[in-house]
C-alpha positions in Angstrom: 34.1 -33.0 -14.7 36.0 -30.8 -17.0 37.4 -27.3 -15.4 35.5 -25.9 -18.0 32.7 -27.2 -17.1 33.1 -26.1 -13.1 33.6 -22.6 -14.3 29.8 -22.8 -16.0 28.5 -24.2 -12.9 30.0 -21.9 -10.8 29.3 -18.6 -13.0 25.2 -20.0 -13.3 25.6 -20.0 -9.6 26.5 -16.7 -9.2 24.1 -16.0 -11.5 21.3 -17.1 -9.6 22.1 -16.3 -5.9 19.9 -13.7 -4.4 21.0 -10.4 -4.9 22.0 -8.5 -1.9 23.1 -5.0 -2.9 20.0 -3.4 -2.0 21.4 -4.6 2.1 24.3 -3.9 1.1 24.3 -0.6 0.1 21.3 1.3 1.5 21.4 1.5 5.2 17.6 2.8 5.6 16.5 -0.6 3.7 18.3 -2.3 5.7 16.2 -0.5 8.6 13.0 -1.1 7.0 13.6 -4.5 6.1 14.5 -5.1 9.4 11.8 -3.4 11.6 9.3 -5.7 8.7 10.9 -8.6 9.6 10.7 -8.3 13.4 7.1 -6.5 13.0 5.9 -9.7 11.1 7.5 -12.1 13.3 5.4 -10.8 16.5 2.2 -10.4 14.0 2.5 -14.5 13.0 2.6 -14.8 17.1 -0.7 -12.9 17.1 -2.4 -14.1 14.4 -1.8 -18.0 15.9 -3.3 -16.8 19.2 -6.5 -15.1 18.2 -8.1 -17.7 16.5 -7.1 -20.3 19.4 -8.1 -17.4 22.4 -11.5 -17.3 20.0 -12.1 -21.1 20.1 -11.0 -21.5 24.2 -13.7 -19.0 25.0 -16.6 -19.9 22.0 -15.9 -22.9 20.8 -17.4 -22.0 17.7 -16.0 -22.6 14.3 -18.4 -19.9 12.6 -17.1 -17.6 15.6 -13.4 -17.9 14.3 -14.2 -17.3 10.7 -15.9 -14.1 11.7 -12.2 -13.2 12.7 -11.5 -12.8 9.5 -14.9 -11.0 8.3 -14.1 -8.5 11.1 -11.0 -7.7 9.3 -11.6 -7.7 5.6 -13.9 -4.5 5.5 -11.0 -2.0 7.4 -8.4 -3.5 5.3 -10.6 -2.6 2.1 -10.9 0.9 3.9 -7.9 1.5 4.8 -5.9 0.0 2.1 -7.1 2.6 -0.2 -7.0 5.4 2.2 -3.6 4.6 2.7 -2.6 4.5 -0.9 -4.5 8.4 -0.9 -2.3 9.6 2.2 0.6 8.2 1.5 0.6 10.3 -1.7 -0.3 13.3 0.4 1.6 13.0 3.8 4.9 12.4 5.3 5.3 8.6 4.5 7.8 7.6 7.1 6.0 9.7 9.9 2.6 7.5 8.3 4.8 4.4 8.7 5.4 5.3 12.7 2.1 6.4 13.5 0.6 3.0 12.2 3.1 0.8 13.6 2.4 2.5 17.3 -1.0 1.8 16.4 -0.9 -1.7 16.0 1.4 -2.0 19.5 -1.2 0.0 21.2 -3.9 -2.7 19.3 -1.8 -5.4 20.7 -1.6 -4.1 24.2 -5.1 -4.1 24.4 -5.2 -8.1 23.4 -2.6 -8.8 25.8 -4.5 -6.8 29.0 -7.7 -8.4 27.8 -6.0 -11.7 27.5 -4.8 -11.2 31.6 -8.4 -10.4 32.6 -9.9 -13.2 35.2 -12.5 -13.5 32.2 -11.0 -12.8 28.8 -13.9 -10.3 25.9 -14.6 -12.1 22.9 -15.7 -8.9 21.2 -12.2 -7.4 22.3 -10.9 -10.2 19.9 -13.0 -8.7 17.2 -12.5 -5.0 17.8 -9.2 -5.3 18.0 -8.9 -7.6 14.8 -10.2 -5.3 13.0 -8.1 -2.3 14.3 -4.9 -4.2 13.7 -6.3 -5.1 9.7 -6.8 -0.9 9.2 -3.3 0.3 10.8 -1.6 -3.0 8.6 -3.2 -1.4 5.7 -2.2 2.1 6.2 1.4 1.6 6.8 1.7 -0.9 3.9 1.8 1.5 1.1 3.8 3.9 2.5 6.4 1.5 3.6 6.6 0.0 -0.2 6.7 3.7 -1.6 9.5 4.5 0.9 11.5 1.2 -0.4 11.4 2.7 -3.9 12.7 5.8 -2.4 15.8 4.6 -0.6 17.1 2.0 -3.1 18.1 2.3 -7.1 15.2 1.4 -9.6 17.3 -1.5 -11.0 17.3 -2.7 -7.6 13.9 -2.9 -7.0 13.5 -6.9 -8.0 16.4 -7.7 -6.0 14.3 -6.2 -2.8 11.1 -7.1 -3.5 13.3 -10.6 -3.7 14.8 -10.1 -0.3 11.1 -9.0 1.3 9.6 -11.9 -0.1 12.1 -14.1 1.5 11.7 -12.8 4.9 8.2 -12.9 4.7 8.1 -16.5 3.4 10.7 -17.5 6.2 8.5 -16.0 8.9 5.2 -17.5 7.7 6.9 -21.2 7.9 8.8 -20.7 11.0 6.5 -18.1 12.6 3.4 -20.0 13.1 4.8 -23.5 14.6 6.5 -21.4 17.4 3.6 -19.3 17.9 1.4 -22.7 17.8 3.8 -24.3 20.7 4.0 -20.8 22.5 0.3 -20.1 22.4 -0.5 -23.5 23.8 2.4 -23.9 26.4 2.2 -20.5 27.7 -1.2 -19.1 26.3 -2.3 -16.3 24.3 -1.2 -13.3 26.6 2.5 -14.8 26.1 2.2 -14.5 22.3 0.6 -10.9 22.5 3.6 -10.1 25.1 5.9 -11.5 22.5 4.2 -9.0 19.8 4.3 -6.3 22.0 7.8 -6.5 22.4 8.4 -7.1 18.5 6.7 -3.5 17.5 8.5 -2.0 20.5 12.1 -2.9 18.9 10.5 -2.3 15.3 10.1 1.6 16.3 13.6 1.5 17.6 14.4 0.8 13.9 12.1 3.1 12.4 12.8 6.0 14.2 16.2 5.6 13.1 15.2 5.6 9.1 16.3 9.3 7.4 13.0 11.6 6.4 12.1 10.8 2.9 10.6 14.1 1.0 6.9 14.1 0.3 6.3 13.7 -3.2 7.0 17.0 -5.3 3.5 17.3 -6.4 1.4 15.8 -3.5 -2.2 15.5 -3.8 -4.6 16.2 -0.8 -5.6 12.9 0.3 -9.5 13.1 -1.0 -11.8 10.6 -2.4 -11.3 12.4 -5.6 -7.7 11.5 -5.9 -8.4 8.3 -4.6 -10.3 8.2 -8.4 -7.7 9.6 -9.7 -5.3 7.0 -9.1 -7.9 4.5 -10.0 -8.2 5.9 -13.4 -4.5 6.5 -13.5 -4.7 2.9 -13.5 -7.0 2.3 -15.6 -5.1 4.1 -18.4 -1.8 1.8 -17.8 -2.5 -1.7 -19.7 0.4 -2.7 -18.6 -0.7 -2.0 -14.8 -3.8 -3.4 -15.3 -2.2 -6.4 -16.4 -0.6 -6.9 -13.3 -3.5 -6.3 -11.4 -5.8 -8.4 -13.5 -3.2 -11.7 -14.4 -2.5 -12.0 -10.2 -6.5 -11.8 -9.5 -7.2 -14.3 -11.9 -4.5 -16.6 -10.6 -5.2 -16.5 -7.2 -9.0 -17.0 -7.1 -8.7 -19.6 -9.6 -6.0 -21.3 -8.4 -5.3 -20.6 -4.6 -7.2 -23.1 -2.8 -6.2 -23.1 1.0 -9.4 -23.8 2.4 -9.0 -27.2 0.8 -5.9 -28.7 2.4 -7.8 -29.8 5.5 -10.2 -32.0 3.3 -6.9 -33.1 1.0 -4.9 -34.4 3.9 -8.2 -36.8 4.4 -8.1 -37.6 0.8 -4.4 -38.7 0.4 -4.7 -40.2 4.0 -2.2 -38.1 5.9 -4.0 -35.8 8.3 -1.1 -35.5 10.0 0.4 -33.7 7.2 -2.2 -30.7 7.2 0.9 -28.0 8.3 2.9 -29.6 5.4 0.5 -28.6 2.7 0.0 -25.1 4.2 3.5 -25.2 4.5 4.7 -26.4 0.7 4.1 -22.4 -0.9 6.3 -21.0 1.6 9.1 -23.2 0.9 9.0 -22.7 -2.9 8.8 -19.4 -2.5 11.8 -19.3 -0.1 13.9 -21.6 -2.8 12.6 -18.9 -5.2 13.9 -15.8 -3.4 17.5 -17.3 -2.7 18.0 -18.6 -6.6 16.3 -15.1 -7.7 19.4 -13.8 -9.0 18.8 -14.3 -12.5 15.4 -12.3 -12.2 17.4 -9.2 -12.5 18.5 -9.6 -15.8 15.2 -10.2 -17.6 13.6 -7.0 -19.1 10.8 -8.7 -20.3 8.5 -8.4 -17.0 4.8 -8.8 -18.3 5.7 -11.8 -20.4 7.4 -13.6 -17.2 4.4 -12.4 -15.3 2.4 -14.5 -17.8 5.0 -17.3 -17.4 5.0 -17.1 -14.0 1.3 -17.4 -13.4 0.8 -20.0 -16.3 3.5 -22.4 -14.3 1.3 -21.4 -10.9 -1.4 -22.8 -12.6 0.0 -25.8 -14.1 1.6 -27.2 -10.9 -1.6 -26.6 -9.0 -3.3 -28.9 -11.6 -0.5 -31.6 -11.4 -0.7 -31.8 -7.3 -4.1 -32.3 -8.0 -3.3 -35.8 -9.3 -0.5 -36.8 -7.7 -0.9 -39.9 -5.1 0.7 -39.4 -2.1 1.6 -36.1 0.1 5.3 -35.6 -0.7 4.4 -35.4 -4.8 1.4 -32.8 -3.8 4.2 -30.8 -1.3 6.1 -31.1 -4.4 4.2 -29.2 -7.0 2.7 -27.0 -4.2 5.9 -26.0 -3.7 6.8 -25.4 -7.4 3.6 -23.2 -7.2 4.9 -21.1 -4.1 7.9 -20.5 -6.3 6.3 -19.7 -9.5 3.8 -16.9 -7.7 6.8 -15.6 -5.8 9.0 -14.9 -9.4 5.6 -13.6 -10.8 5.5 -11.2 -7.5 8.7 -10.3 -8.2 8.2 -9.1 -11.6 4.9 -7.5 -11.2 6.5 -5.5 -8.3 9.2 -4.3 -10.7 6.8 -2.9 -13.4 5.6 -1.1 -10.6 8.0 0.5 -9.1 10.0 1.3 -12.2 7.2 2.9 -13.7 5.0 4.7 -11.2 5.4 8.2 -10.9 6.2 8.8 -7.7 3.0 10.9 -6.6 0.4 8.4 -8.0 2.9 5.8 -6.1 1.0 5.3 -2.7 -2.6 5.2 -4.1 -1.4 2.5 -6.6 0.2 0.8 -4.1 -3.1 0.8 -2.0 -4.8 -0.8 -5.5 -1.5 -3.5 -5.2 -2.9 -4.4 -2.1 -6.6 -5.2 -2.8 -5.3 -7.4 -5.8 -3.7 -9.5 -4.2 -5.5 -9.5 -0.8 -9.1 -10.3 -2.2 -7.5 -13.2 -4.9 -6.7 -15.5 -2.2 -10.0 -14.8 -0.5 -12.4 -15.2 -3.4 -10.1 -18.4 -4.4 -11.1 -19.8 -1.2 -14.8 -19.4 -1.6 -14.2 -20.6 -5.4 -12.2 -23.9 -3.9 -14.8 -24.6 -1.0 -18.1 -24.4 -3.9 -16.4 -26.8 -6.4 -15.1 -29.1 -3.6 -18.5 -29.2 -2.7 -19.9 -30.5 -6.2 -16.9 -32.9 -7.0 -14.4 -33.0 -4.2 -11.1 -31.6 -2.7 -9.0 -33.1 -5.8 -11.2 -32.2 -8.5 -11.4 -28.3 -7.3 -7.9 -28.3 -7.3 -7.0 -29.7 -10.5 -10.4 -27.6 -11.8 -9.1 -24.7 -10.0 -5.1 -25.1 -11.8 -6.6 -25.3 -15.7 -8.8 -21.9 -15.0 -6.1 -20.3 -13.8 -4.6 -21.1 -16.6 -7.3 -20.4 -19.0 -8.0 -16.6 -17.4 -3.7 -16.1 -17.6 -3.6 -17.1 -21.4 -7.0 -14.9 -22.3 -5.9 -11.7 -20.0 -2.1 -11.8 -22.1 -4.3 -12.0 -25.1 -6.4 -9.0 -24.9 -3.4 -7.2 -22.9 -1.1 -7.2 -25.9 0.8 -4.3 -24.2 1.1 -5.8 -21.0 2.6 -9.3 -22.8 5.2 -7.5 -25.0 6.2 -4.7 -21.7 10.3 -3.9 -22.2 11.9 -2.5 -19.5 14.0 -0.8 -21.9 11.2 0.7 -24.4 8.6 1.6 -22.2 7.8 5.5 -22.2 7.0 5.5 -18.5 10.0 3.1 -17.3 12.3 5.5 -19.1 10.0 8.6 -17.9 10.8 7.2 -14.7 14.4 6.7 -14.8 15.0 10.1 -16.4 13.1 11.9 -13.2 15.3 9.8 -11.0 18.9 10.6 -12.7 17.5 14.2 -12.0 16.8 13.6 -8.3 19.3 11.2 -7.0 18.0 8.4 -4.2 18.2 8.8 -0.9 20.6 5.6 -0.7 
């Protein structure tokens, strides 16, 4: 090979390496990241132990799915609320109140766990406690991200978050599956405890970030307010809309179980649940390239079009390693569309509407996967794991191309022409970050 041609290779893989500045240079993201990374780790711990406490003391699959009922109503809640406060209240004092929150929530699992005869209802209550403080820190964690780093290096982070969080969801669960069953549940709410514990340590250490200049009493009216703020953004909307459609078309979880059968590998069940996390991994460490592309709705559009496509192809593929395969180019593609749709975001959201859209952020993609599940488990029913999955991939596609259609603003968004990305960069040259 030609020096020439080694120069190429090496300069594309510079290119594409995950950017790092953002750790680099801002020591409260590197803070944040960190007490997120250590929070989540002890969360995976937890939420490996409450479905198998559930099980031990019911034995009831319908009792374990309610798990998940329990939570789904406070995380609607409290989502939104937490978007609405976020926008009104100190966000890194919002940020420490939640996460004490959920080590108190935890404390109660672990005590209840070391009773001679464990509550199932404690299992409930407490799900559902943990789902409400999770949603209340979430937004203003993300608006305090935007706060402490650059705006053009706001891909880059959302990059490096999506990387720890992919890295703890493969890893996280097969320790917390051999801890929980060697040791038992109160060992893997100890080790959660202890995770939230450290996390504060972190936290506390994070510099006060102003409230926003114009702060807005957290009301249900301003909750409407950033709805219809929203609503007036196509190019939000797009972002909202295009991941919704993708996921509840496309994501199809509940269906692994029944595909292991079909492609005669039960044994490969973590694999499949597996294969997204690793693309998406592989995704965030080539992501370098992501932050020289100005053209975020159309890659959103490209993104969640390839989602779609290499849902359909694992749908026909023979044997497990083939479906890993395109599962795992799927988990890639939805991590690059993440990526861009959290840069529109962030580079265009005035800061005071910035925690109630965030709030909205997390409904999208929270109820996609949920409603794709109940999509997947209906079509499985009338034709079988393989054709809801294949079924599932063309929809996606299908719902993609129509919302770029009648989204043209969304489809031809410019980082470098749109009036609010350059509203927002002109406010921020006139108040410097907090880096």
């Amino acid at each position: 090979m030609s020096e020439r041609s080694d120069r190429s290779l090496l300069a594309l893989a510079r290119r594409m390496r995950v950017d790092v500045s953002p750790l680099r240079e801002s020591r409260d993201f590197r803070l944040l990241l960190g007490s997120g990374m250590i929070t989540l780790v002890g969360t995976v711990f937890t939420m490996v132990a409450v479905p198998y406490q559930v099980k031990q003391l019911t034995g009831s699959p319908v009792a374990v799915g309610l798990v998940s009922l329990a939570e789904f109503v406070p995380m609607v809640v409290c989502g939104l609320w937490g978007g609405a406060i976020a926008d009104a209240l100190d966000r890194r004092k919002i940020v420490i109140y939640s996460e004490v929150g959920l080590c108190v929530t935890t404390a109660i699992l672990l005590v209840n766990a070391l009773l001679p005869e464990p509550r199932v209802w404690v299992l409930y209550v407490a799900g559902a406690l943990s789902a409400g403080f999770g949603s209340v820190r979430g937004p203003s964690e993300q608006a305090m991200v935007n706060r402490v780093l650059k705006l053009d290096q706001m891909t880059a982070a959302f990059a490096l978050q999506g990387l720890v969080r992919n890295s703890a969801i493969i890893v996280g669960p097969a320790v917390g599956g051999v801890v929980v069953i060697s040791l038992g549940p109160a060992a893997s709410y100890g080790v959660d405890v202890v995770s939230f514990l450290i996390s504060l340590a972190l936290l506390v250490r994070v510099r006060p970030v102003p409230r926003p200049e114009e702060a807005t009493p957290a009301s249900l009216r301003s909750l409407v307010e950033g709805v219809r703020y929203a609503g007036k953004r196509p190019d939000l909307m797009g972002t909202y809309l295009v991941d919704i459609a993708a996921m509840a078309f496309a994501s199809s979880n509940a269906l692994f179980p029944f595909l292991a059968d079909d492609l005669g590998a039960p044994q490969a069940l973590g694999l499949l649940y597996a294969a997204g996390g690793v693309g998406s991994v592989i995704a965030s460490l080539t992501s370098g390239w992501t932050s020289h592309v100005r053209r975020h709705g159309l890659a959103v559009i490209v993104s969640a079009t390839l989602w779609g496509v290499s849902v359909a192809i694992a749908a026909l593929m023979p044997n497990v390693w083939l479906v890993f395969l395109f599962l795992a180019v799927a988990g890639g593609a939805d991590m690059v569309s993440g990526l861009f749709r959290g840069t529109i975001w962030n580079q265009t959201i005035p800061d005071e509407y910035r925690g109630r859209l965030a709030g909205i952020e997390l409904l999208s993609y929270s109820t996609g996967p949920m409603l794709g599940d109940v999509r997947a488990g209906l079509m499985a029913g009338w034709g079988g794991a393989r054709f809801s999955l294949g079924a599932g991939g063309l929809l996606c596609m299908g719902a993609v191309a129509l919302m770029a259609a009648v989204l043209p603003r969304f489809r031809s968004y410019d980082a470098r022409t749109d009036e609010y990305a350059l509203a927002e960069r002109a406010r921020r040259a006139e108040q410097p970050s907090t880096a």
